[in-house]
Structure formats: structure tokens, C-alpha cells
N, CA, C and O atoms as CSV, one atom per row, in Angstrom:
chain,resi,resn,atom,element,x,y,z
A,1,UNK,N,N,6.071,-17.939,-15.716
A,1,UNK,CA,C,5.473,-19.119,-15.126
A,1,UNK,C,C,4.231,-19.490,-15.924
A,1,UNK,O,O,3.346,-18.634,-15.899
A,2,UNK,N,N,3.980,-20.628,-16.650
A,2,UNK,CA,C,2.887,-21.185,-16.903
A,2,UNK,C,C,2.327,-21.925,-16.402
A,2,UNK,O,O,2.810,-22.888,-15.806
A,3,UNK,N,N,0.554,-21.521,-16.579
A,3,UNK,CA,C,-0.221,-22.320,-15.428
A,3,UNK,C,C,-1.373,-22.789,-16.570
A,3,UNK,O,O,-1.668,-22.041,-17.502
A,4,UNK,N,N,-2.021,-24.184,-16.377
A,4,UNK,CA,C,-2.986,-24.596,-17.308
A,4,UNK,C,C,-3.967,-24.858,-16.126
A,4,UNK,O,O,-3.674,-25.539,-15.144
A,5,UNK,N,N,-5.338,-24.153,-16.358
A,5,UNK,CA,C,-6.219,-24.664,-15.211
A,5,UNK,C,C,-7.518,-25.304,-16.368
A,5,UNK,O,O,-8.196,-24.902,-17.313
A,6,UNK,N,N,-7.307,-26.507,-15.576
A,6,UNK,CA,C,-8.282,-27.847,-16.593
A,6,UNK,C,C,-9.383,-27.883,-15.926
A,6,UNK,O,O,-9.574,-27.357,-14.830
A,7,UNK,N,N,-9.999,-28.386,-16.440
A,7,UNK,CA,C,-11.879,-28.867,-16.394
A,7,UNK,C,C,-12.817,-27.857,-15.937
A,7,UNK,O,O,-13.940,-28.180,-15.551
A,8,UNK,N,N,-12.448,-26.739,-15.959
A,8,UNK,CA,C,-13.541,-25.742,-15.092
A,8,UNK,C,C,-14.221,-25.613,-16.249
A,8,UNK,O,O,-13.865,-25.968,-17.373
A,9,UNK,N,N,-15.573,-24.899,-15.791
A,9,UNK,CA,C,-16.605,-24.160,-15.933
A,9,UNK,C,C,-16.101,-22.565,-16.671
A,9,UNK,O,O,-16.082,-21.656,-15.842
A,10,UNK,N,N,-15.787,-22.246,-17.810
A,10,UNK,CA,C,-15.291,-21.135,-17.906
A,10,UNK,C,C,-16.971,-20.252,-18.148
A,10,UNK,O,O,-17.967,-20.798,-18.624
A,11,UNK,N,N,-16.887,-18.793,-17.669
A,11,UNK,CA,C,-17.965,-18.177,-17.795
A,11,UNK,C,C,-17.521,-16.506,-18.477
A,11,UNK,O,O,-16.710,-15.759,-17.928
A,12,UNK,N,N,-18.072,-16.267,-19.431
A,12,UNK,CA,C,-17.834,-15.063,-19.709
A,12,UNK,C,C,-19.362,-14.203,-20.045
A,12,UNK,O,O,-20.385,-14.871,-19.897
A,13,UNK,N,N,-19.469,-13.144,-20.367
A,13,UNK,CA,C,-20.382,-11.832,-19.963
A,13,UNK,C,C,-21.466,-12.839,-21.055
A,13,UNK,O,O,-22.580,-12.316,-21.062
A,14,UNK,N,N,-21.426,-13.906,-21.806
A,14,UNK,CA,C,-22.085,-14.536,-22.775
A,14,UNK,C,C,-22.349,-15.261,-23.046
A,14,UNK,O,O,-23.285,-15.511,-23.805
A,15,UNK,N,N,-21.382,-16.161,-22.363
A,15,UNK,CA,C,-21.668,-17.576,-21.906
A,15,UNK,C,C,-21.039,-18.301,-21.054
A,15,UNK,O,O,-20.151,-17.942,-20.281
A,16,UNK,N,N,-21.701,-19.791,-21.250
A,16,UNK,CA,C,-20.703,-20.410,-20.065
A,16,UNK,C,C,-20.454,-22.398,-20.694
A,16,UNK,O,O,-21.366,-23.070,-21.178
A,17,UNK,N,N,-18.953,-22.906,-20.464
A,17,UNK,CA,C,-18.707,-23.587,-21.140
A,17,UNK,C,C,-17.350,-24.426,-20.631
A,17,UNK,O,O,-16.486,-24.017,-19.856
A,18,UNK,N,N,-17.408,-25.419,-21.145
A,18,UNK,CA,C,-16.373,-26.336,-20.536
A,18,UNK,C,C,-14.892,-26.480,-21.292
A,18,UNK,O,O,-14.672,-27.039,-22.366
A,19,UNK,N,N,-13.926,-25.799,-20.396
A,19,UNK,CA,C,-12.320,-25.990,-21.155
A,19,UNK,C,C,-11.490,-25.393,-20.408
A,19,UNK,O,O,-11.700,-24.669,-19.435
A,20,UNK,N,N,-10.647,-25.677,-20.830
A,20,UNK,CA,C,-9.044,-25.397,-20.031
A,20,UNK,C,C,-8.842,-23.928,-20.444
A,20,UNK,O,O,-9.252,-23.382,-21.468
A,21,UNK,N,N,-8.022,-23.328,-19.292
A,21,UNK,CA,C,-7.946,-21.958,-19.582
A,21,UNK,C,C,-5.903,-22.096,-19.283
A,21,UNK,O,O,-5.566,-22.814,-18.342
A,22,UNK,N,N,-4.714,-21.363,-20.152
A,22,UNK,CA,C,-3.507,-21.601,-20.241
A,22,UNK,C,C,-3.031,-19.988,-20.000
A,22,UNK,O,O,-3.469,-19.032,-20.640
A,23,UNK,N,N,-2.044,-19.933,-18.935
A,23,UNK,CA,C,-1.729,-18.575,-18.712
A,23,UNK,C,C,-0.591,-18.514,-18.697
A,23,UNK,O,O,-0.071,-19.318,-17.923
A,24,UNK,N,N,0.178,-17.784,-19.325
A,24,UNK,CA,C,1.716,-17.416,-19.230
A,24,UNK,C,C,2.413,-16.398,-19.116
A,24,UNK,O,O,2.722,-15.750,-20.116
A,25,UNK,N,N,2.778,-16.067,-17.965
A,25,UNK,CA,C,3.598,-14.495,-17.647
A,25,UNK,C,C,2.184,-13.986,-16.969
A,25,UNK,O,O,2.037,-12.866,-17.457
A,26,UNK,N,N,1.379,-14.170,-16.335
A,26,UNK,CA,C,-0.067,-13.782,-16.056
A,26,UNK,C,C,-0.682,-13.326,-16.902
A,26,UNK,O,O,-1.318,-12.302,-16.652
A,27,UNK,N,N,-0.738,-13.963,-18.358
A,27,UNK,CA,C,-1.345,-13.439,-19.597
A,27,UNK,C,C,-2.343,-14.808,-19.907
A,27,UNK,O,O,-1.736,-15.876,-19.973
A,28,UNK,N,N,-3.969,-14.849,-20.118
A,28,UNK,CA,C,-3.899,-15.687,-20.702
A,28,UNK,C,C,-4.250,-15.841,-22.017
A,28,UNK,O,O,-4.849,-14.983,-22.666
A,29,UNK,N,N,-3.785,-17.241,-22.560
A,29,UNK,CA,C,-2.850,-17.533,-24.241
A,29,UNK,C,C,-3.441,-17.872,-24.630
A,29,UNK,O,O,-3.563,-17.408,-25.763
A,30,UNK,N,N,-4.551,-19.083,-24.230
A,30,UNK,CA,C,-5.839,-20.123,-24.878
A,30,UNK,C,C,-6.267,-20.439,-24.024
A,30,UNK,O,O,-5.768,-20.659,-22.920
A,31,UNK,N,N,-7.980,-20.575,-24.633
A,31,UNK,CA,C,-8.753,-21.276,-24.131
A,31,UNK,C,C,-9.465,-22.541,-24.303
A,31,UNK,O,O,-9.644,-22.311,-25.499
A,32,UNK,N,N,-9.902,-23.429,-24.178
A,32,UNK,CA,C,-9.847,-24.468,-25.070
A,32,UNK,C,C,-9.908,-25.892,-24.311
A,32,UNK,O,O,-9.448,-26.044,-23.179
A,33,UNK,N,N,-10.427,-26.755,-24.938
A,33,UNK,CA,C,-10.335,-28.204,-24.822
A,33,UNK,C,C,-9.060,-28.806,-24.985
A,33,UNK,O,O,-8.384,-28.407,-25.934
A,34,UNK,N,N,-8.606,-29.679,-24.251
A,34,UNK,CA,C,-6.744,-30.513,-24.163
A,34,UNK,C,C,-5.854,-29.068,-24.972
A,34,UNK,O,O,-5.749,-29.025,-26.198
A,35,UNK,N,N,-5.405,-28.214,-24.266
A,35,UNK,CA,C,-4.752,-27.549,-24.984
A,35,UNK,C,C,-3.679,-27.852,-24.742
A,35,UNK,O,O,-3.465,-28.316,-23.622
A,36,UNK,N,N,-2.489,-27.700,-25.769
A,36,UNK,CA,C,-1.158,-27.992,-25.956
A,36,UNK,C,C,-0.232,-26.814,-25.260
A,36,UNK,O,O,-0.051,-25.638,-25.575
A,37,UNK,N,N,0.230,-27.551,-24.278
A,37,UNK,CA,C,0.972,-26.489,-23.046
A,37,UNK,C,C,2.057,-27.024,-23.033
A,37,UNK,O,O,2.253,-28.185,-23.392
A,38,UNK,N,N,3.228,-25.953,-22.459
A,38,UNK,CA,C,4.731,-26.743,-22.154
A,38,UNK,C,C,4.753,-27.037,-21.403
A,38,UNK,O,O,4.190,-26.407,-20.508
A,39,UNK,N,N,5.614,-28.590,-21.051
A,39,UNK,CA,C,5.663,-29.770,-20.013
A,39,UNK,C,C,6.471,-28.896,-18.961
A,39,UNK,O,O,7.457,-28.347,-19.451
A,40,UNK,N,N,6.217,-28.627,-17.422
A,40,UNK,CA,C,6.711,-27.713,-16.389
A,40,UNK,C,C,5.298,-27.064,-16.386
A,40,UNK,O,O,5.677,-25.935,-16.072
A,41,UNK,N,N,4.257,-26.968,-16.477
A,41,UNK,CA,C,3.291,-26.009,-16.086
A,41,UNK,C,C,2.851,-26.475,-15.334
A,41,UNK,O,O,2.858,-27.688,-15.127
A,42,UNK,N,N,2.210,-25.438,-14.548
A,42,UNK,CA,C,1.306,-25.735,-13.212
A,42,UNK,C,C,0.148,-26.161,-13.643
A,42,UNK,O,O,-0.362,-25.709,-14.669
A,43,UNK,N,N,-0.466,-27.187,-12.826
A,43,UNK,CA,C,-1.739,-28.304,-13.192
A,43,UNK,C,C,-2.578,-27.462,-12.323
A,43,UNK,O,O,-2.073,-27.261,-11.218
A,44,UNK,N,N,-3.718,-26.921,-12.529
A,44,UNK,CA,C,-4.721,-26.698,-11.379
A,44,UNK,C,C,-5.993,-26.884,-12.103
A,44,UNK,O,O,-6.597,-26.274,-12.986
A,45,UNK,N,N,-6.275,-28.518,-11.033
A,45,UNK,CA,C,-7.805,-29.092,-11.580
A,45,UNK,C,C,-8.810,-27.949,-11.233
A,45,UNK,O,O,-8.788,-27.278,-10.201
A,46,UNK,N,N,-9.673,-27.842,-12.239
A,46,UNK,CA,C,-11.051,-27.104,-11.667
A,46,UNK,C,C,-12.321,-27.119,-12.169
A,46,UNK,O,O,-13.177,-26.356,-12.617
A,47,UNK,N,N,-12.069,-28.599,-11.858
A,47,UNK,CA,C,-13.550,-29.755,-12.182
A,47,UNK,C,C,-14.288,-29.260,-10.987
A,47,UNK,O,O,-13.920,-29.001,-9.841
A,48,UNK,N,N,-15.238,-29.214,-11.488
A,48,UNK,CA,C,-16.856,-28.687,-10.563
A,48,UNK,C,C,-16.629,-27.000,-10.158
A,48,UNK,O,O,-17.334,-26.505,-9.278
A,49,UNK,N,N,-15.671,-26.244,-10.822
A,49,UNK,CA,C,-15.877,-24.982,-10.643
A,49,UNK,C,C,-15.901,-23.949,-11.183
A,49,UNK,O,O,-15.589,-24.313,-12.317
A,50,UNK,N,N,-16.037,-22.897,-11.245
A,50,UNK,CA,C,-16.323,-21.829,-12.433
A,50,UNK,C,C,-14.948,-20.948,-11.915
A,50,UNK,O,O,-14.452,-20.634,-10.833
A,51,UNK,N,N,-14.608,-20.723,-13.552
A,51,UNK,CA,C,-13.329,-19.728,-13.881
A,51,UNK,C,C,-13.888,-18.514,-14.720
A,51,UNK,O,O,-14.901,-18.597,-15.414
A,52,UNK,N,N,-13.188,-17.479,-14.594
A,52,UNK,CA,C,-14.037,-16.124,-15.245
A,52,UNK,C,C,-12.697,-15.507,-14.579
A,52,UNK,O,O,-11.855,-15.780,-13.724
A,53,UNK,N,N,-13.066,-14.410,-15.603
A,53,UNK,CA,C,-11.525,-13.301,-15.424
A,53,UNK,C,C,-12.050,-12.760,-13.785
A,53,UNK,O,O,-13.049,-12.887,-13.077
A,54,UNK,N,N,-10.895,-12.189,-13.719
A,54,UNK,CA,C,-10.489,-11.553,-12.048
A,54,UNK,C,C,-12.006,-10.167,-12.187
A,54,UNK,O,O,-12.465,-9.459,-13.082
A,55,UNK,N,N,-12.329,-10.446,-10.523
A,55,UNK,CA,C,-13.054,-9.293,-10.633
A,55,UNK,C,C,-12.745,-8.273,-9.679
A,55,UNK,O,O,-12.050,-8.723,-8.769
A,56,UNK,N,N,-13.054,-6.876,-9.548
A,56,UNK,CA,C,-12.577,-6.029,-8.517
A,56,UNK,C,C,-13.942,-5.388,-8.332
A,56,UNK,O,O,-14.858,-5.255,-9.145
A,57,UNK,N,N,-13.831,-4.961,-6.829
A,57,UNK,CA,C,-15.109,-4.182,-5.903
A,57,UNK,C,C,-14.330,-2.607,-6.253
A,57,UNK,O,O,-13.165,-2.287,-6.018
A,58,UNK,N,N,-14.784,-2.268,-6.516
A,58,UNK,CA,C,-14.345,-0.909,-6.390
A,58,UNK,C,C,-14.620,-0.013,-5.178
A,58,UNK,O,O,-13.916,0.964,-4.924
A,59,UNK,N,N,-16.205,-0.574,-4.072
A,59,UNK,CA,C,-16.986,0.080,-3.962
A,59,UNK,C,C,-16.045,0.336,-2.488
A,59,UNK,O,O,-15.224,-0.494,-2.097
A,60,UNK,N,N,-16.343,1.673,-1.748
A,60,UNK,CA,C,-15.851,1.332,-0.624
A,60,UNK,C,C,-16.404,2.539,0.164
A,60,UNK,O,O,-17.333,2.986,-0.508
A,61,UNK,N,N,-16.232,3.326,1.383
A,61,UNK,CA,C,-16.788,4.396,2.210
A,61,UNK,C,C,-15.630,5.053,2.883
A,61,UNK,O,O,-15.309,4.654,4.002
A,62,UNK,N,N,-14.912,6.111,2.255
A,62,UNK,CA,C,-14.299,6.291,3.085
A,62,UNK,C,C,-14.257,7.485,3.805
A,62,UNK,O,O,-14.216,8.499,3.108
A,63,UNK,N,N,-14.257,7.670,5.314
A,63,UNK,CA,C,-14.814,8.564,6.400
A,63,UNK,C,C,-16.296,8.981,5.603
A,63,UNK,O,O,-16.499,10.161,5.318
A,64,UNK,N,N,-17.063,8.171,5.352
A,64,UNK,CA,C,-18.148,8.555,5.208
A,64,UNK,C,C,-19.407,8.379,6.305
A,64,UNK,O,O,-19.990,7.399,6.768
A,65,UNK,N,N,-19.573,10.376,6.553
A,65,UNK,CA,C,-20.397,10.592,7.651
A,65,UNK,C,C,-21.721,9.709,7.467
A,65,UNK,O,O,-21.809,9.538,6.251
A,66,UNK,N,N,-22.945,8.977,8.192
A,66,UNK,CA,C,-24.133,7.871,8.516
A,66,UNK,C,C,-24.336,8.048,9.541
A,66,UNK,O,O,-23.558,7.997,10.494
A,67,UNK,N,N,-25.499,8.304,9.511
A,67,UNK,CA,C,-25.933,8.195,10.976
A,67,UNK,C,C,-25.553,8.922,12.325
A,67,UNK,O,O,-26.256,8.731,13.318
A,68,UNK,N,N,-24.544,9.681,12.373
A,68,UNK,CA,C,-24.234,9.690,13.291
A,68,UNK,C,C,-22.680,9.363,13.759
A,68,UNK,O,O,-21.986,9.567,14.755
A,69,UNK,N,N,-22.543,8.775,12.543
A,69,UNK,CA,C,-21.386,7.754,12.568
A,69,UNK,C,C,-20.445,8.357,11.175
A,69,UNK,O,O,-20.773,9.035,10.201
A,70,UNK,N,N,-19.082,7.722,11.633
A,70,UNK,CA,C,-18.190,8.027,10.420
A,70,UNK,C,C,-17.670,6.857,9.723
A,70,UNK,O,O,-16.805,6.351,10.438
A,71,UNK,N,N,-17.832,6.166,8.564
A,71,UNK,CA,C,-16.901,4.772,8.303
A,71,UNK,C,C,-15.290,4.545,8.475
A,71,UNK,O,O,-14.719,4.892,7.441
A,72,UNK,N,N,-14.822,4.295,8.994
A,72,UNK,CA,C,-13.303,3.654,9.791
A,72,UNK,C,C,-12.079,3.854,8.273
A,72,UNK,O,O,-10.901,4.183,8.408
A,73,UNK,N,N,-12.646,3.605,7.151
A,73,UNK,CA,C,-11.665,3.542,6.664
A,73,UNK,C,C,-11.334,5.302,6.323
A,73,UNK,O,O,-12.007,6.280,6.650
A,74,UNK,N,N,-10.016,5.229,5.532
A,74,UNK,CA,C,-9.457,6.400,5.087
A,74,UNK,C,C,-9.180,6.297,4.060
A,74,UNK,O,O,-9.505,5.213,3.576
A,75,UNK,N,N,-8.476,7.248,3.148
A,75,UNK,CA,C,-7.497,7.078,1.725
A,75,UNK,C,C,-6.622,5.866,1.994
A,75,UNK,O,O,-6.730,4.814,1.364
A,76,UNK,N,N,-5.843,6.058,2.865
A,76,UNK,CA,C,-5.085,4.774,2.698
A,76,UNK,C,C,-5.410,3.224,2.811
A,76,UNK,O,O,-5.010,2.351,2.041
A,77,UNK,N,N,-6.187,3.069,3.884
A,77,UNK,CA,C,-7.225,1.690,3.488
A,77,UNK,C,C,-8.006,1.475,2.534
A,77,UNK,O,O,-7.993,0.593,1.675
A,78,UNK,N,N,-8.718,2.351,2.724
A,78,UNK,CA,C,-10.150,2.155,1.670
A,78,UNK,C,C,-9.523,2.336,-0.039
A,78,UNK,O,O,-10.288,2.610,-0.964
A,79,UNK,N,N,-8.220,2.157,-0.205
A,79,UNK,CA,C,-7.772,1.880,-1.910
A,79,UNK,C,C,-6.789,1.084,-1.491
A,79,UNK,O,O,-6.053,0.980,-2.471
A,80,UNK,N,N,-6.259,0.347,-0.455
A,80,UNK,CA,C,-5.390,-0.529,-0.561
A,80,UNK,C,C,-6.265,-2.055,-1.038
A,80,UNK,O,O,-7.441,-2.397,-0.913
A,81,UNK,N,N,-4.871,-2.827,-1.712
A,81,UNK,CA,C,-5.352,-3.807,-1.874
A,81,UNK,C,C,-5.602,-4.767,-0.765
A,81,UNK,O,O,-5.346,-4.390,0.378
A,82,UNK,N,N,-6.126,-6.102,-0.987
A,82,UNK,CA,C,-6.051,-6.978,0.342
A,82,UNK,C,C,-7.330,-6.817,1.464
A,82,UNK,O,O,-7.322,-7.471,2.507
């Protein structure tokens, strides 16, 4: 599946800058101003917003004794996704 997401704000660890970002197979291919994509791709405007690679929390508590208290999650929550 190819997806071209136009007009955003792209931001990386160095800068930040205006262009289309083109992804195919969840890979992405170019970055860039009017980039040349195959006709069937998904359009997703993202004028007025910032794009930057995926980020993940790692952080989490699990049965961790506080207070008095134990945190709710377990192994199996506290690393599931979602």
C-alpha cells in the first residue's frame, strides 16, 4: 500500500521543514517537495501539522510497590501494545 502524506511540517532530531513524506509497504521511500508517487496512493493532507517518525514510551510500572500501594499493571499489560 502506498501512502503520500503532503504539506506537513516534517521534523527530525535536526531539523524541521516543509515536504511530503511517501511510504510504501510501511517503508518510507522519499522525502521531498511534489514527489513523484504512483497514481492509487493514499492522499493524507498534513498542512498545519508536524510529521516525525513513530515514537514509543517505553516507560511503564509494573506491580510496582509506592506508597503503600502496588501499580495495576503486570507483564502482560504493562508490554502490550495499545
Amino acid at each position: 500500500m502506498s501512502i503520500i502524506i503532503k504539506n506537513g511540517t516534517v521534523l527530525t532530531a535536526s531539523q524541521s521543514y516543509q515536504a511530503d513524506v511517501y511510504c510504501d509497504g510501511g517503508v518510507i521511500k522519499a522525502i521531498g517537495k511534489d514527489l513523484d508517487v504512483p497514481s492509487g496512493a493514499e492522499v493524507i493532507d498534513a498542512s498545519g501539522q508536524l510529521v516525525m517518525p513513530g515514537g514509543i514510551d517505553p516507560h511503564t510500572h509494573m506491580q510496582l510497590p509506592f506508597m503503600g500501594t502496588v501499580a495495576s499493571e503486570d507483564f502482560f499489560t504493562g508490554t502490550a501494545a495499545g
